[in-house]
N, C-alpha and C positions, 0 to 999 in steps of 0.2 A: 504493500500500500504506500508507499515509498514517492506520490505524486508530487509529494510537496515539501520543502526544505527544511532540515531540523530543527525543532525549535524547542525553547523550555516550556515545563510543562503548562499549558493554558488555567486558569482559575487563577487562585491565591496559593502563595508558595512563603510559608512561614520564614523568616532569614532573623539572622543576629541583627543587621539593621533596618527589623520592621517586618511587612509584610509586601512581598510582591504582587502584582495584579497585570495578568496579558489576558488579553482579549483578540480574537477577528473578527475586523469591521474594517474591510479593506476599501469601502466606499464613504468611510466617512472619511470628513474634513476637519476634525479635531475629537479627541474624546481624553474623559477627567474621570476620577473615578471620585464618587461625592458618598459619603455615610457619616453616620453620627461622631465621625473620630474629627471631619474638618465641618462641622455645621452644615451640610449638604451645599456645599460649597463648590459649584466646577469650577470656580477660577484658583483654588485652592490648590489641587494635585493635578494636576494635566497630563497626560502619557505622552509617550515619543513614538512615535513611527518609526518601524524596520526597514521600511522600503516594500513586505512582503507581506501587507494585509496587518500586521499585527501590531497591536497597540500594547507599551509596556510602563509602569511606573512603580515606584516602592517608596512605602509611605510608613514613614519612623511611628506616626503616633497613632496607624492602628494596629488592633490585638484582635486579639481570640473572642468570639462572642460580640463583635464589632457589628450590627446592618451597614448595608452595602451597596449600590449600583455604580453602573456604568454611565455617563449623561453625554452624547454622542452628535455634536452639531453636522447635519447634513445636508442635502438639497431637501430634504420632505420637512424639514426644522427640526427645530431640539429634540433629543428621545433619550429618555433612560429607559435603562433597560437592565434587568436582572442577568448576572450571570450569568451563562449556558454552562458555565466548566462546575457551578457552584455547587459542594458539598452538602449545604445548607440551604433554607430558606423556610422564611417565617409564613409563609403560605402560596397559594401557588400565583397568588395577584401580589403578596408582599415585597420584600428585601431579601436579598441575598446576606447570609453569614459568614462572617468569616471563621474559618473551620479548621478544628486541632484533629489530625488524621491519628494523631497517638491514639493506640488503644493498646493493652498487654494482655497477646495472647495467649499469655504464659505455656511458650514452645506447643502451640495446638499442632500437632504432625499430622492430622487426623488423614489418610488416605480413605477414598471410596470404592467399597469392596469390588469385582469382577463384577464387570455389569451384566453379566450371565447370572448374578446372585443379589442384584439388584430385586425391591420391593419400594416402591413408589405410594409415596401417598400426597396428592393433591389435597392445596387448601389455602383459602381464604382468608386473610390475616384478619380482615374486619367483622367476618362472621362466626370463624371456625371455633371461638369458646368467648365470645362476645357476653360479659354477664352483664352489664350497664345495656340496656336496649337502649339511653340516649346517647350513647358514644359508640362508634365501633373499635371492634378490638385491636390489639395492641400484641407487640412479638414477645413482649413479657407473657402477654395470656397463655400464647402459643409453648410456652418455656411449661406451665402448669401444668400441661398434658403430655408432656414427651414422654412419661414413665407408661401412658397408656399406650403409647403409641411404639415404644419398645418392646412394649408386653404382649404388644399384639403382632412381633414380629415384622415391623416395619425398620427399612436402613436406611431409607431415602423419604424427604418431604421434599417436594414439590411447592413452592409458593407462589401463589398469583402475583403479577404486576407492583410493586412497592417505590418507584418513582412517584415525584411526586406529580399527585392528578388535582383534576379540576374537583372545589368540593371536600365534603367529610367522608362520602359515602361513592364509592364505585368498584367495578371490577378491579381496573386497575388499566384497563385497555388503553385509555385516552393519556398518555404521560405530556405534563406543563413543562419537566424536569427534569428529563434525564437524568444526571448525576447528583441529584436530591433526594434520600429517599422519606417519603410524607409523613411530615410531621403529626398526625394525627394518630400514626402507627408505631410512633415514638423514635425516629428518624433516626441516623446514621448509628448513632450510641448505642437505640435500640437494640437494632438489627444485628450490629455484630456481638455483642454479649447476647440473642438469640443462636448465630450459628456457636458459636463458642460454648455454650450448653448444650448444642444439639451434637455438636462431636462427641464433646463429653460423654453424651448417652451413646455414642456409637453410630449416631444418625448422620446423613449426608444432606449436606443443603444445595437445591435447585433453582434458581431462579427464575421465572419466565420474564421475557425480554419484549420491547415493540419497538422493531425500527420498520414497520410495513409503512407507518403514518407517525406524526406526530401530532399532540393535544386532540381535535383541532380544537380547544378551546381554551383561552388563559394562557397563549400561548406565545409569549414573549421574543420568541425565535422570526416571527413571522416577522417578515419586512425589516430585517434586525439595523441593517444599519441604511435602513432609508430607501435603498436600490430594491426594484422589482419588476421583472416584466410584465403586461397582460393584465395588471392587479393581482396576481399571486403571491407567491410569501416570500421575493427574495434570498439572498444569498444561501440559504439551507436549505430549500426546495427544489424541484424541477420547477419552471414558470412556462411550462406548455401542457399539453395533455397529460403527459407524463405525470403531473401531477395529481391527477383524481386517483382514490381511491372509494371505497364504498365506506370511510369515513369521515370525508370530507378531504379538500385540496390539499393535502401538507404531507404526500409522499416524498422525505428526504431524497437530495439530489446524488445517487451512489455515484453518477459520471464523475463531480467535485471533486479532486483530493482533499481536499481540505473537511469535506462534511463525513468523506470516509471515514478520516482519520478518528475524527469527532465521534465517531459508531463504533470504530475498532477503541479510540481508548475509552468511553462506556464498559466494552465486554471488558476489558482488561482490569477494568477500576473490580466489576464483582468479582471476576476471580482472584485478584493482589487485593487489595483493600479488604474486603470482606471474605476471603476465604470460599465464594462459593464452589462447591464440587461441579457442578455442571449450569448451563445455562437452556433455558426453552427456549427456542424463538417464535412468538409470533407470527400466522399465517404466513410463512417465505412465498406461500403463492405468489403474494400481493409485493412481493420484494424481489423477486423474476417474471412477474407480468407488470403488464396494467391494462387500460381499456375496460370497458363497462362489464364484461363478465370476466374480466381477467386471461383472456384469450391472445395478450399481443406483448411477446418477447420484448424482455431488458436488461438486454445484455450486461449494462453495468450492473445489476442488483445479480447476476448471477454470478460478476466478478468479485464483488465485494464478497459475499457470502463465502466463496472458496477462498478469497483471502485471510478472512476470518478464521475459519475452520485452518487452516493452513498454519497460520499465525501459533492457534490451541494447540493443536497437535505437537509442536513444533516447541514452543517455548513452554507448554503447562501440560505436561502429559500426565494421562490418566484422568485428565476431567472432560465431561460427555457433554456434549451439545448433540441437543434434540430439535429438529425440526417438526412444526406443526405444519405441513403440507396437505393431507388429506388427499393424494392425486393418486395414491400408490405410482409411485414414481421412484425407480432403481435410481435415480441418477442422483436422487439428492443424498444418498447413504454411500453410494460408491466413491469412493479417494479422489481426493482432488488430481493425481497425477493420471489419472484415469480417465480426469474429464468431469468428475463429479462434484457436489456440492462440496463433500467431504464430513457432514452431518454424522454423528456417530451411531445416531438412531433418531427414529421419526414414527411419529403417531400413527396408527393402522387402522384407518378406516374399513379396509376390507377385513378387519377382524368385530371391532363394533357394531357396524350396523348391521350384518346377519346375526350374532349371537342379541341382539337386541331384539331384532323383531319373532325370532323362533322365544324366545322366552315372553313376551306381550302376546303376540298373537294370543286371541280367545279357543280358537279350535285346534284339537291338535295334528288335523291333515294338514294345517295350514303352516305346520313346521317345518322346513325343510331341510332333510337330515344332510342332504350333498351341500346344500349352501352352506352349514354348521361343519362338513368336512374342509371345504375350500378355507373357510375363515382361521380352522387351526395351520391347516399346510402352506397357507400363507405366507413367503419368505423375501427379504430385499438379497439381491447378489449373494443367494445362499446362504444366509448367514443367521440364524434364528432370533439373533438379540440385535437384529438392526430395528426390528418396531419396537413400538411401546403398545400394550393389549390391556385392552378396561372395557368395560360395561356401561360405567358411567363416566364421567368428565364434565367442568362445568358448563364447555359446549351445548353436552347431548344431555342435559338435566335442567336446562331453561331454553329461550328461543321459540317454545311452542311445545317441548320437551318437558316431560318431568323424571323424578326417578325412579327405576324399575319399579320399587312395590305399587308405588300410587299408579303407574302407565299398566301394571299387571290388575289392580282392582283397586280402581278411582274409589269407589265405597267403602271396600275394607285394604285401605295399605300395611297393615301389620294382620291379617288374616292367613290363613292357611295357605290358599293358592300363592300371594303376593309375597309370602316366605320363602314355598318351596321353588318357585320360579326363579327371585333372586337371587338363591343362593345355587341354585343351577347355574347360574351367569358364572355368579364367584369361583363356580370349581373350574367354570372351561378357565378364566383367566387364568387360572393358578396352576394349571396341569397341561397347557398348549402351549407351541416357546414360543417366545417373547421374553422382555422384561415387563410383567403386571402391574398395574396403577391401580389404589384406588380413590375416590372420591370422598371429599370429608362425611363424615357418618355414615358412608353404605357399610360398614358394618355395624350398625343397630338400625336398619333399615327408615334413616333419614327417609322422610315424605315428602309429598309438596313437590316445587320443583327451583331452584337455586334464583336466590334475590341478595342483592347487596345491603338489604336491609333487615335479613331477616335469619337472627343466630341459629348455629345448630342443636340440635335440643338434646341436653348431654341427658337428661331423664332416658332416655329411651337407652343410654349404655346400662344401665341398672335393668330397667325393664326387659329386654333382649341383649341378658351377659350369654345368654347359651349362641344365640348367634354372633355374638362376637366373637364365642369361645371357636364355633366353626369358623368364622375367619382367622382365628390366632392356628385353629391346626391344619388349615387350607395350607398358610407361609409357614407353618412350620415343615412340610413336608415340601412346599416348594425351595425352600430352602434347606433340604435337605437333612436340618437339624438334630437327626436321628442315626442319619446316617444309614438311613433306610433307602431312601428314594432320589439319588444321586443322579440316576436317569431324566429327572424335571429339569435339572441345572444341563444337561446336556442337548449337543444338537440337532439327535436325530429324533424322527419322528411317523410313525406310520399307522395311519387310520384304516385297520384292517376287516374291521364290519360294519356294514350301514345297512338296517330295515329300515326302510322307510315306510313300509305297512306299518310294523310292531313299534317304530320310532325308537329303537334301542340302534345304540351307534358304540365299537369301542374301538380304542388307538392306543398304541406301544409308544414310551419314551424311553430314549437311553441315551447312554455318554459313552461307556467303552461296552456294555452289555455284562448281565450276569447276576448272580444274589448281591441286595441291597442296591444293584443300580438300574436293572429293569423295572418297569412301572406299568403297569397296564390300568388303565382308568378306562370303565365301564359308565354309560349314562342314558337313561331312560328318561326319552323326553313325552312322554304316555302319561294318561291322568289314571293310568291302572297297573298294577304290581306285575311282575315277569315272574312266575317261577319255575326253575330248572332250564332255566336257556342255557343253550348251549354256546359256547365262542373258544376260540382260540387263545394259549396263550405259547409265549415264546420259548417255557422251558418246561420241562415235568418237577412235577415235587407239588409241595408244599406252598399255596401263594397265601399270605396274610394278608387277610383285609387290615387294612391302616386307616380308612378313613370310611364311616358312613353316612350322607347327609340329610338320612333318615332318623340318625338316631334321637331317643327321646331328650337325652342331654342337649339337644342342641334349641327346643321347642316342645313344649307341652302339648303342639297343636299335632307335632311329628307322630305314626303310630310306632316308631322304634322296631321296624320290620327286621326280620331273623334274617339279615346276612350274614354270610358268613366266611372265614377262611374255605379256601375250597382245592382241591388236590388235582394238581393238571396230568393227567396220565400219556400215555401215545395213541397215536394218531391224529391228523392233521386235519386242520381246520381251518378256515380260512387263512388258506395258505404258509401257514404255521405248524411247527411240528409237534404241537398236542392242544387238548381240548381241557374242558373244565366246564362244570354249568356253575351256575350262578343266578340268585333270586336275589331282584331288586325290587324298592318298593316304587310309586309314581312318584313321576318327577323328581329322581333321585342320582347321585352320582354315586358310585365305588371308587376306592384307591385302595391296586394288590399290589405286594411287594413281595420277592423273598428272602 
């Protein structure tokens, strides 16, 4: 990314004598930096010009915890303007702070495990244990629950959007600030004594990222230093087509080097400054297209992106960047020297939306067990851990969308069917390869469907501990924990029965094959019990059932149907050299090991 000449770093740069301030506003005709340190004074501290767009000065009498702007005389007239580089800021309409980067991470080393042994948990900073309904929550809150969310065999959070956004209350999609994160969520301070406790517990921190669009709203970038073509937003935008997105004009200009750089050192700042393990991006659709349905090639957003990823790889190895693309597209997971994005893994829509609609659907011819095959054998460039595989997402849980129990039975979402259906979701995710995600409260069958204003409802972990207890032993055997089912973390995979009459479907997982790493998971997508089916398994002996998601432990509503270990003998069976039967109850999953 190299377009543009070297320069120090842009924002505030703490020094012995004072504090430095650069800026790019290469169209303006003078710029001062004005805060409470000189009475908001531009004739007070005035910057010099590089020659190269950038504006620098350093100013003895401010400090740490100083407000702050830029006041920038141009051909469009005076403009102050908030920091873009700014660590801080007192709101997303306020002042820029001047920001102490010290924190001690008292030697945090913390590495994130094999992302083949990765468990993902997505969530909400503002909602996810929000207990003031007049505030939303805060990374402290999120710090409350980590002993739950370790117990329940999670290594990886996932957190939504935390720049700072327009408002108290949002997803997190519309960012004012890039390099701010919102002060509402208890900013920079916050956030990093959040990861710093969540290594502690063992957990990896994710961040999702937007550089598809910026703000559009409160968004200080726009027009920054007076220049614009068309009436668009000037120096950090495209100022033609190129600009629309489907959320409004302020698609960053990737051709720029200068707005690159501004995107590359964002990612750089989460992963040095705050320690994050991996980063999510935001729809890259929107960041290698554009045009009204996203149908029209851009090339610079597919250059920056492989820069990006290149850059990761290269200087911070072992931390994953996930693209949100939804195209099932090889090319955004395939290596940059390859030609590809260089994304380490990416969200899999062809795994979601079949395992969503076969578990909703009302009837059960209306399931289809080969659409339920194609979405496990689903692979990017062969490689089983380039998607990420969930059920839910905040996506496919608002929009129009709600969450599986409530989309399985609007009237009763904590009922029998809207149990056993979701947690049929949970097992494909947790036993098909991929790296698995889940959504904040799909394990205590959260209802409704996701609002930014509306807390998770921690009663219902009490009320449904047994199906949370089934999600802690869903990961614990995808995780192998046991040392039983070694074959989940592994890459192969073969779906070697499918009734689509009887709707019983089973599939073999392995990593090298044999006792404790063959897996065969059986699953009865029927609203009626199987008994003594016959199927194939890969070796004779002894298979232990490990997991039932019938049993009555996990639900009072469950009849706790008599599975059972079952002894595979000879003779070959779907194309396997021996058989075994096996009784399941409806809408139920098995996990055999031996």
């Amino acid at each position: 990314m190299g377009e543009t000449p070297d320069v120090p770093r842009l924002g505030t740069t703490l020094q012995a004598d004072g504090v430095s301030f650069r800026v790019w506003a290469p169209n303006a005709e003078q710029v001062s930096v004005i805060g409470n340190f000189n009475g908001w004074n531009g004739a007070t501290d005035p910057m010099t010009a590089d020659g190269h767009g950038y504006w620098q000065a350093t100013v003895a009498s401010a400090q740490v915890g100083d407000h702050y702007k830029y006041q920038l005389t141009t051909s469009a007239g005076v403009l102050q303007r908030i920091d873009p580089h700014a660590r801080e800021v007192t709101s997303s309409v306020g002042n820029a702070v001047i920001h102490d980067p010290a924190f001690d991470w008292k030697d945090d080393q913390f590495s994130m495990p094999p992302w083949n042994q990765l468990v993902i948990y997505e969530l909400h900073v503002g909602t996810f244990n929000n207990e003031n309904a007049g505030q939303p929550g805060q990374f402290i809150s999120i710090t409350a629950r980590l002993e739950h969310l370790k117990r329940l065999g999670v290594n990886a959070i996932q957190i939504m959007p935390v720049g700072q956004f327009a408002g108290s209350r949002s997803w997190g999609y519309n960012p004012s600030h890039l390099f701010a994160v919102d002060s509402d969520y208890g900013g920079s301070l916050g956030l990093k004594r959040f990861v710093k406790r969540a290594h502690q517990a063992g957990i990896a921190v994710i961040l999702d990222v937007v550089y598809n669009h910026f703000g559009p709203s409160d968004l200080d970038l726009w027009q920054f230093d007076g220049w614009s073509e068309n009436g668009r937003g000037g120096i950090y935008f495209y100022n033609d087509d190129r600009a629309i997105t489907p959320w409004g004009e302020t698609r960053p200009d990737y051709g720029r080097g200068e707005v690159r750089q501004f995107i590359l050192d964002n990612v750089l700042m989460w992963l040095d400054e705050y320690h994050m393990d991996g980063l999510r991006f935001d729809s890259t659709l929107y960041i290698r297209h554009y045009g009204d349905s996203g149908n029209e090639e851009l090339p610079d957003g597919w250059s920056m992106l492989q820069a990006i990823n290149e850059t990761v790889a290269r200087s911070r190895p072992g931390r994953l960047t996930i693209a949100e693309d939804l195209q099932g597209n090889d090319w955004i997971t395939k290596g940059v020297g390859a030609g590809g994005a260089g994304f380490g893994s990416q969200w899999d829509p062809n795994f979601v939306q079949p395992i969503r609609e076969a578990v909703i659907a009302t009837q059960d011819q209306s399931r289809s067990l080969s659409s339920i095959r194609d979405a496990i054998l689903y692979r990017y460039n062969d490689d089983a851990f380039e998607r990420v595989i969930y059920s839910e997402s905040h996506d496919d849980v608002a929009n129009g969308q709600a969450r599986i129990p409530q989309e399985v039975s609007g009237s009763d979402p904590t009922g029998w069917y809207a149990q056993k259906r979701s947690t049929m979701a949970a097992a494909m995710v947790f036993t098909a390869p991929g790296i698995p995600m889940l959504f904040q409260g799909q394990e205590f069958l959260e209802g409704g469907w996701f609002r930014d204003t509306v807390p998770v409802d921690w009663d219902q972990n009490a009320t449904f501990s047994g199906i949370v207890r089934l999600y802690r032993d869903l990961i614990g055997l995808r995780l192998n924990q046991q040392r039983i089912s070694q074959g989940l973390c592994g890459q192969f995979t073969q779906v070697y029965h499918l009734n689509e009459e009887r709707k019983l479907l089973a599939f073999h997982r392995w990593d090298q094959g044999g006792p404790a790493d063959d897996v065969v998971v059986v699953a009865n997508f029927l609203h009626q019990p199987q008994d003594g089916y016959v199927v194939g398994f890969p070796a004779p002996g002894l298979w232990k059932l490990r997991f039932n998601s019938d049993w009555q432990g996990y639900s009072t509503s469950f009849e706790g149907y008599q599975s059972s270990d079952t002894e595979a003998g000879p003779g070959s069976c779907d194309a396997l050299p021996c058989s075994a039967s096996v009784s399941i109850a409806p809408y139920s999953v098995l996990i055999y090991s031996q």
